[in-house]
N, C-alpha and C positions, 0 to 999 in steps of 0.2 A: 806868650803865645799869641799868635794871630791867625788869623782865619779870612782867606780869601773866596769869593762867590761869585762867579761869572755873571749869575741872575740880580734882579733888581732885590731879592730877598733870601734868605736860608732857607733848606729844606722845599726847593719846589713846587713837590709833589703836595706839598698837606696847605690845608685852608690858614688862612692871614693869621686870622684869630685865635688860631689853635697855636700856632710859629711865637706870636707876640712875646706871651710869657718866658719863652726861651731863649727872644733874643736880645730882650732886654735883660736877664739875666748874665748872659755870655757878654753881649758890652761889657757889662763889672767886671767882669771875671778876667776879659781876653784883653790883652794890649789894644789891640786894633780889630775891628772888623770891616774886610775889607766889601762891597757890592759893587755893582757891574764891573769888576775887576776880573782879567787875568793875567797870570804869568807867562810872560814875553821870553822869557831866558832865565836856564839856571850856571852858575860859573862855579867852580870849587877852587876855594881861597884856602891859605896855609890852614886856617884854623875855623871855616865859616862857610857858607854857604850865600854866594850874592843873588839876588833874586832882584831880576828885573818886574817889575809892573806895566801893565798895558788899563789902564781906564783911570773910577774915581779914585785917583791915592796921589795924595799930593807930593810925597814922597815916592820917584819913579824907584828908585835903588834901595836896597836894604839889604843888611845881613844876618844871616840866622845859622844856629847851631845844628839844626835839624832842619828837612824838609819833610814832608808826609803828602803825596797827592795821591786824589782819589776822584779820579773823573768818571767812574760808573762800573760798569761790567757789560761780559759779550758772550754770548756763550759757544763752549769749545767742540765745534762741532765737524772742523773743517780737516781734523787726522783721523777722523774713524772710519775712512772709507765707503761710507754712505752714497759716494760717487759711485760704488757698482752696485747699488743699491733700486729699491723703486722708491725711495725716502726720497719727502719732496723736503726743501730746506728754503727758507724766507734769503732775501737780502740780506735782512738783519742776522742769519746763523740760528736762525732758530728752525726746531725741525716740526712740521705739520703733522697733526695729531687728533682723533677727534674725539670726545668728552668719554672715550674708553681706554686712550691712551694708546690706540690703535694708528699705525702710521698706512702706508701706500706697499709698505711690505709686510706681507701677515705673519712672519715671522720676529718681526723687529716691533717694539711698544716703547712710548717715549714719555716720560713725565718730567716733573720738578722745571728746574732754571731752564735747561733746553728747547721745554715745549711751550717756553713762551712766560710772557710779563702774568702776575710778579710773581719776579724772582725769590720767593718768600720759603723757610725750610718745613714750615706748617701745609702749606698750598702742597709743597710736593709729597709728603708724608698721606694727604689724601688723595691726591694723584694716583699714588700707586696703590691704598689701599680698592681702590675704583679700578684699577687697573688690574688686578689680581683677582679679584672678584669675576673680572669679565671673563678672567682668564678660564678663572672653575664651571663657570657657565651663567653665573650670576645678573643677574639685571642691574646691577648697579651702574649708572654714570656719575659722572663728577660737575655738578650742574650749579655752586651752590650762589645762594644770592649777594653773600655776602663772606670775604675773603677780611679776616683784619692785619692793620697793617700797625708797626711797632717801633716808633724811634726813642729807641735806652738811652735820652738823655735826661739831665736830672733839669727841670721834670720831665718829666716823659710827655710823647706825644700821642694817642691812639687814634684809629678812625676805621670805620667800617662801612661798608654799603657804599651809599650816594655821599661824594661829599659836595661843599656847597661850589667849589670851582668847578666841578664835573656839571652841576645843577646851569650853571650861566652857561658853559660851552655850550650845552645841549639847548639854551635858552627854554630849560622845562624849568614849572611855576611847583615854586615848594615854600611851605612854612619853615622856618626855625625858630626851635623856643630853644633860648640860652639858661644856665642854672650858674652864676658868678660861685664859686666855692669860696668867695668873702662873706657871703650867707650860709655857710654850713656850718654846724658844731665842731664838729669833728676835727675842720681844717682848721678851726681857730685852736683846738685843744690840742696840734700836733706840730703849731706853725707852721702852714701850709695853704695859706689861702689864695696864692697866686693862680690856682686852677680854673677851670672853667666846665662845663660838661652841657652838651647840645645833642637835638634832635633834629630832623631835615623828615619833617611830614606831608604826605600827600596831601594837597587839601581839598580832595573830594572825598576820599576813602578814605583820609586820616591814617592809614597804613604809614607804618614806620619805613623810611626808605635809607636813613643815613643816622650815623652816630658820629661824634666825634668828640673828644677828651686830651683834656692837656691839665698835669699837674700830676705830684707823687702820687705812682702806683698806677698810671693811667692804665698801662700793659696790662694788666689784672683786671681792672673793670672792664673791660672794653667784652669781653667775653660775653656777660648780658645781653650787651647789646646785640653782639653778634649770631644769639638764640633766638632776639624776636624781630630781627629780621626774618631769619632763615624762617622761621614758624608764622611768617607773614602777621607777626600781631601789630596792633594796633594802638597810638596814644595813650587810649583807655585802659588796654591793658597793663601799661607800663604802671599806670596811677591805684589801679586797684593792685596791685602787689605789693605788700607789704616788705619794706625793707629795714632790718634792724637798725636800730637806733643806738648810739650816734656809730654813725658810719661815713664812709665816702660812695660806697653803694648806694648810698641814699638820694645822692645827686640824679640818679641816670633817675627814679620816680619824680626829684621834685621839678628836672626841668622838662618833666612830662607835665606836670600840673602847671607849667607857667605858661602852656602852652593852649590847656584848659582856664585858665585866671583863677584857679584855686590853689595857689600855692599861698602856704601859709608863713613859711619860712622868708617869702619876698614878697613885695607887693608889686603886682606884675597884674592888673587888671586888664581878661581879655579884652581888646578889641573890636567889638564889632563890625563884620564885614560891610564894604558899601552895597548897597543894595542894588 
């Protein structure tokens, strides 16, 4: 199997560091990994599939049993008739909406993939509970601070809030403290230590603003994090919560402490700011 990537790296959308683990894994795994590559042409042969290449592959031609592409999504917005509508609709297909799910016709309410990025099945499931709410007469909007996002590979990747590429675009000043899961009990008693687990901290208010996780089970942890976002807590609070032992939940507290220099597990002495 091989795997082509128009981009200089896999997966985009998620932080370097979080990606690494995965794609050094997938090297072993995959025949070839292709980067800044795409496919030029595909040809159907008696028994195979020829796939021209356009970029890094030094082989432009190859043949394969199977093809699989998967260049994104769009959403299907362009046969519902919307056109006799007062539903206003982006360039991109998507239909304008405002945090009640409420569109430009008061009879028509839009959530999930259509009303916009990301295209997530969780993100729309509170969409519409926000949406139905508003419906009964309720106050509720859909406002939240922190959406997580899930790639099901082994291992997995997770990330919620701020993450650190979103941090540089905006050119806003943020901490991260990293937790190596080469230091955790748990990942050494399950052989799984290839993980990683990080925070992305204000550092005026020390306010938690980003999480992100790479390695088994990330998709399950990442949940925490996504509590003390929403609940605006703080570094400190991560470190005073006590999390059972030995665990992988344990990471999202200790690389709160590494971020504090009291982490006991690693030897990660704060830094003292320059003055």
């Amino acid at each position: 199997m091989s795997v082509v990537e128009l981009t200089d790296g896999l997966l985009p959308g998620a932080d370097r560091d979080l990606v690494r683990p995965l794609q050094r894994q997938l090297t072993e795994q995959f025949e070839a990994v292709y980067l800044n590559t795409n496919v030029a042409a595909l040809a159907g042969k008696r028994r195979s599939i020829e796939v021209t290449f356009r970029g890094d592959v030094e082989k432009k031609v190859q043949r394969f049993d199977r093809v699989l592409t998967a260049v994104g999504r769009r959403p299907k917005s362009d046969r519902l008739g919307l056109e006799n509508t007062r539903v206003e609709v982006t360039d991109a297909g998507f239909i304008v909406a405002d945090n009640r799910g409420r569109t430009a016709e008061p009879s028509i309410l839009a959530i999930g993939d259509v009303a916009g990025e990301p295209m997530l099945a969780h993100k729309a499931s509170h969409q519409g509970k926000a949406a139905v709410e508003a419906l009964a007469g309720g106050a509720t909007v859909f406002e939240p601070r922190a959406i997580p996002a899930v790639v099901f590979t082994d291992p997995e990747i997770a990330w919620a809030g701020l993450t650190e590429t979103e941090a540089k675009q905006q050119d806003r000043q943020v901490e991260v403290a990293r937790f190596p899961w080469a230091a955790s009990g748990r990942a050494h008693a399950v052989g799984r230590t290839e993980g990683m687990t990080k925070w992305l901290i204000d550092p005026t208010s020390e306010r938690l603003l980003g999480c992100g996780i790479v390695g088994a089970g990330a998709g399950e942890l990442i949940a925490e994090a996504v509590l003390a976002i929403e609940m605006g807590a703080e570094i400190r609070d991560l470190c005073d919560t006590i999390h059972p032992h030995p665990t992988m939940s344990e990471t999202l507290g200790f690389a709160a402490e590494v971020h504090l220099g009291t982490a006991t597990d690693l030897y990660r002495p704060k830094r003292n700011k320059p003055s």
